[in-house]
N, C-alpha and C positions, 0 to 999 in steps of 0.2 A: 477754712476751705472756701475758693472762689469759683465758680461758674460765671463764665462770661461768650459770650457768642455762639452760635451755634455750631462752626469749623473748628474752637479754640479746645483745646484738652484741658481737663478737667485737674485742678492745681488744688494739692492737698500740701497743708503745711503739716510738720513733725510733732507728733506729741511730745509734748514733755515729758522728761522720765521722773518718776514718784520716787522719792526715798521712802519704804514702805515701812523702815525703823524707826527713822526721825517721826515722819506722821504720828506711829503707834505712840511713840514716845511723848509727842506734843497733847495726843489727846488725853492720854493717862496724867499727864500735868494739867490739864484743863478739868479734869475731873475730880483732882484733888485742892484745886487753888480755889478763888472765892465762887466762881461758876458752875462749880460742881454742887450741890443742892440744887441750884436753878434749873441745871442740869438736869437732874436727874428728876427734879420735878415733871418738866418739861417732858419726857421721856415716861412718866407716868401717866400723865394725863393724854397721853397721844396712846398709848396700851389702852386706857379705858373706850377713847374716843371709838378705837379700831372694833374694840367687845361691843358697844352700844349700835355699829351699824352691821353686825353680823360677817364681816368680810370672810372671814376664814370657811363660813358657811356658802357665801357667794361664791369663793375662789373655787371648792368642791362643786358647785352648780354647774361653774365652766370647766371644769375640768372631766365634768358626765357626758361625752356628747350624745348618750341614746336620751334622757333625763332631758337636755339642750332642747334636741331635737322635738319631743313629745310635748313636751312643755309649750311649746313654738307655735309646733300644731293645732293645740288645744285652743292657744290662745288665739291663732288664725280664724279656727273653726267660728268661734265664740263671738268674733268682731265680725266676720260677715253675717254671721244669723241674724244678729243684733241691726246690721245695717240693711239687710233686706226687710225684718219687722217694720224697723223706723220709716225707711220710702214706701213700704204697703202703706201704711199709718195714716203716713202725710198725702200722698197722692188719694186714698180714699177721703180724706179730710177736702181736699181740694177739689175733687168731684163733687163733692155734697155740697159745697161752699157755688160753684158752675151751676147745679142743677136751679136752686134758691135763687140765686142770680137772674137765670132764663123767667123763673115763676113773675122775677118784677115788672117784665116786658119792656124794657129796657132798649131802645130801638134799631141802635147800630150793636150795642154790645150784645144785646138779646140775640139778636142774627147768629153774629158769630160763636157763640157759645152753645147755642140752638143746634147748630148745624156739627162742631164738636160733641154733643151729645149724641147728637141721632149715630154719629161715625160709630164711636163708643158702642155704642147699642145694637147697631146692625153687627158689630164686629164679636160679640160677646152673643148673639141670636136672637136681643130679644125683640 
């Protein structure tokens, strides 16, 4: 299948048709000739891979959409609480680290961190 220009129509070439006998046929002879063990090996250890990462338990997760949905939610809730703590945290961290700073008198930065405090302060009543 080609796309080309933006005026030009859109050019699908023909699938080829499947003998769906011969196929059947080829792989039951693949399964019996020297590749069948390796085969089937192969095809066993892809069954365990599948049990060890829960899929079939995943696939039911998506296929819940209230389950989907609440999950979703939960997990929304969870990451904003989280990140509103974290910036209360750090912003009072960062206040106390300003106010310490003003205490060293410090003469151009004193000023200005001085004068962000008082804002702060006046803003909050005190």
């Amino acid at each position: 299948m080609t796309i080309s220009g933006k005026n030009e129509k859109l050019v699908t070439s023909p699938e080829p048709e499947i003998d769906h006998d011969k196929a059947l046929r080829r792989s039951k002879e693949g399964l019996q000739s020297e590749e069948g063990p390796e085969l089937r090996k192969q095809v066993q250890d892809l069954s365990l891979i599948l049990e060890k990462i829960n899929l079939t338990e995943y696939i039911t997760y998506l296929n819940n959409p209230r389950r989907l949905l609440l999950l979703n939610f939960g997990v929304g809730l969870v990451r904003g609480l989280g990140g509103a703590i974290g910036a209360t945290i750090l912003l009072g961290l960062l206040a106390m680290f300003l106010k310490n700073l003003v205490l060293l008198n410090l003469p151009v930065i004193g000023g200005v961190i001085g004068e962000l405090v008082e804002l702060v302060n006046a803003h909050n009543g005190y």
